[in-house]
C-alpha positions as CSV (number, residue, x, y, z in Angstrom):
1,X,70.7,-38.7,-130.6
2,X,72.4,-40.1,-127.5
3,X,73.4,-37.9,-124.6
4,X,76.9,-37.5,-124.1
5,X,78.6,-37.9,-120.8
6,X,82.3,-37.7,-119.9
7,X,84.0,-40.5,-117.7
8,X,84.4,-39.2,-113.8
9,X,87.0,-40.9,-112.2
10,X,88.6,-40.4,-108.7
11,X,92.6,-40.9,-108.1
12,X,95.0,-40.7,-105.2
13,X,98.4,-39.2,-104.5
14,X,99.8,-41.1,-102.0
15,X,103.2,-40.5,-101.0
16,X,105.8,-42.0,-98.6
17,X,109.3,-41.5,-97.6
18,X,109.6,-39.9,-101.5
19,X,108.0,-43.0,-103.1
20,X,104.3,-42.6,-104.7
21,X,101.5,-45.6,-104.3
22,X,100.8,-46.6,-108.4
23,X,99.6,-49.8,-109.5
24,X,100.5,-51.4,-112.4
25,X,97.5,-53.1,-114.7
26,X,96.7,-54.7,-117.2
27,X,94.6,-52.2,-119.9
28,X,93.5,-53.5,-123.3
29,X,96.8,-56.4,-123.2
30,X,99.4,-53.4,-122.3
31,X,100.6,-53.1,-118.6
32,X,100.4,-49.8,-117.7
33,X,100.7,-47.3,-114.5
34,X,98.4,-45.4,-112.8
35,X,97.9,-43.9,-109.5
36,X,95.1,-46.2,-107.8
37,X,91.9,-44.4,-109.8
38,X,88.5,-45.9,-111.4
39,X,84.9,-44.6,-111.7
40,X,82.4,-42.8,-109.3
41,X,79.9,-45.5,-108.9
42,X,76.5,-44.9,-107.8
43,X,75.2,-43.4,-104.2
44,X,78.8,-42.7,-103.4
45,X,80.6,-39.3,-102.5
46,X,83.8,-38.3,-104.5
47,X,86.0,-38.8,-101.5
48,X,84.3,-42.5,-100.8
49,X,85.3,-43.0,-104.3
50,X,88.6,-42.2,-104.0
51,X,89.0,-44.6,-100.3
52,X,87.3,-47.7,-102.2
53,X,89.5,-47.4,-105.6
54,X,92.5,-47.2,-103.5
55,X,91.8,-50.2,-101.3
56,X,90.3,-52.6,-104.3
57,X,93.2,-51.3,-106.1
58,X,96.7,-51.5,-103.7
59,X,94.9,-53.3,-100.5
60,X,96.1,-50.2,-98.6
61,X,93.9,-47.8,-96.4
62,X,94.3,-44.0,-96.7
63,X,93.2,-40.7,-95.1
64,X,92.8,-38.2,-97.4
65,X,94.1,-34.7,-96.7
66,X,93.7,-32.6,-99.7
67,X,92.5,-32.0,-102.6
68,X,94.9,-31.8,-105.7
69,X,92.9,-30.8,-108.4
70,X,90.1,-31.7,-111.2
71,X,91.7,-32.7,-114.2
72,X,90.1,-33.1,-117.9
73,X,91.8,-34.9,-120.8
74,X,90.4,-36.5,-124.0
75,X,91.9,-40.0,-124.9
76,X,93.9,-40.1,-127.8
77,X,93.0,-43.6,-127.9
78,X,89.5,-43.5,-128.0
79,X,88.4,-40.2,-128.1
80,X,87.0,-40.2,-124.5
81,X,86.6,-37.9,-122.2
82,X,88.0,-38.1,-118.8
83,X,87.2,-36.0,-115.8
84,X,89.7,-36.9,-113.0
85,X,89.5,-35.6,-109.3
86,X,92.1,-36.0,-107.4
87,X,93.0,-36.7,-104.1
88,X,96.0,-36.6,-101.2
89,X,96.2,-38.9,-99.2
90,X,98.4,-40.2,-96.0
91,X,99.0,-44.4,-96.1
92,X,97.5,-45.7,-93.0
93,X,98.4,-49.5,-93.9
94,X,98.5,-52.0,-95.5
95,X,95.5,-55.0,-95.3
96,X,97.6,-58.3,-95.9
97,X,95.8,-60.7,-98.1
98,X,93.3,-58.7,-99.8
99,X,92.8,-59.6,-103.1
100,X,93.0,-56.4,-105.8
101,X,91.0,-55.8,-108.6
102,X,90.9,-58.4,-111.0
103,X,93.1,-55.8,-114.0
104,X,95.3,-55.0,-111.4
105,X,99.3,-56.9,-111.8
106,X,100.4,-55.2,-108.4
107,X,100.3,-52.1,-106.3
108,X,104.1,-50.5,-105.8
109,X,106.0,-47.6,-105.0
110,X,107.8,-45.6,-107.3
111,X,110.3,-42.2,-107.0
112,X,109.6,-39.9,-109.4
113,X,112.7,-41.0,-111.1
114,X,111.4,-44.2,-111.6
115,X,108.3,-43.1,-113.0
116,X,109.9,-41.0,-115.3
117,X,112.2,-44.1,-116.6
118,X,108.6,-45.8,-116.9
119,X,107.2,-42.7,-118.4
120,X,105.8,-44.5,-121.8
121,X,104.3,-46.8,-119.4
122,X,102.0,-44.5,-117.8
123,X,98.1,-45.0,-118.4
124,X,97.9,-41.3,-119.6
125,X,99.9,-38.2,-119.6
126,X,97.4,-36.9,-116.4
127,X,99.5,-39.6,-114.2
128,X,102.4,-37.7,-114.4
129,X,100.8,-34.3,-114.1
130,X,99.4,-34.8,-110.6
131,X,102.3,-36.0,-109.5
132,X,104.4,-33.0,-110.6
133,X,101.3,-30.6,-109.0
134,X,101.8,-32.3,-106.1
135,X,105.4,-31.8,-105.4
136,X,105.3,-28.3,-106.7
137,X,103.0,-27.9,-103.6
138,X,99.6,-27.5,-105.1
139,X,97.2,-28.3,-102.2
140,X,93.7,-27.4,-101.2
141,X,91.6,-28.1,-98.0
142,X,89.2,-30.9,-98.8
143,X,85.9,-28.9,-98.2
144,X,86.7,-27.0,-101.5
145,X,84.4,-30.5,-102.4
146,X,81.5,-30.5,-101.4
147,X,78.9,-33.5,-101.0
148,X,75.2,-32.4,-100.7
149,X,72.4,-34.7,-100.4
């Protein structure tokens, strides 16, 4: 029998002047939004994670300065299991001419009005979520994650 093993991804909350980083992308032929996220890859911290996705992702460098929260869901789709940390994180800037990752459309900034006129756009209902934790003020230092070697 195999093992099983959830999905860990990494995702940022980026806000600025009331607009939130997301990307738009293309997932299974539907375009859909998420806030720049993907996989823990190998030899890498959760926080490195969260640096690289966002880069690849919206060619923009960020500082994190929180932690949001850890947040599991099972696909309705296909029945997987995801296990999303989350991160804050301050937009430092933008890196003209890098190319994004080859599923992502675009990177753009959305109020949370216009997300919620998007809403049966979004990736999964966990998009939303952190977004709505994050403006009710939910906030931890980042040592609450810890990296050990």
């Amino acid at each position: 029998m195999a093992q099983w093993h959830p999905h860990k991804t990494v995702a940022t909350v980026v806000e600025h002047n009331a607009r939130f980083l997301m990307v738009e992308e293309l997932i299974n032929g539907q375009l859909v939004l998420n806030q720049p996220a993907g996989h823990l890859e190998a030899n890498e911290s959760l926080a490195q994670a969260a640096l690289r996705e966002t880069l690849e992702e919206t060619a923009w460098e960020v500082e994190l300065t929180g932690f949001l929260g850890l947040y599991q869901q099972v696909s309705s789709v296909d029945n997987i299991c995801y296990i999303r940390t989350c991160f804050i994180a301050t937009a430092i800037r933008e890196v003209p001419g890098l190319a994004l990752d080859t599923d992502i459309v675009q990177a753009l900034w959305l109020t949370r009005a216009e997300l919620e006129e998007r809403k049966e756009q979004m990736r999964s209902p966990v998009v939303l979520r952190v977004i709505d934790d994050y403006l009710l003020g939910k906030a931890y230092p980042l040592d609450v994650v810890q990296t050990l070697d």
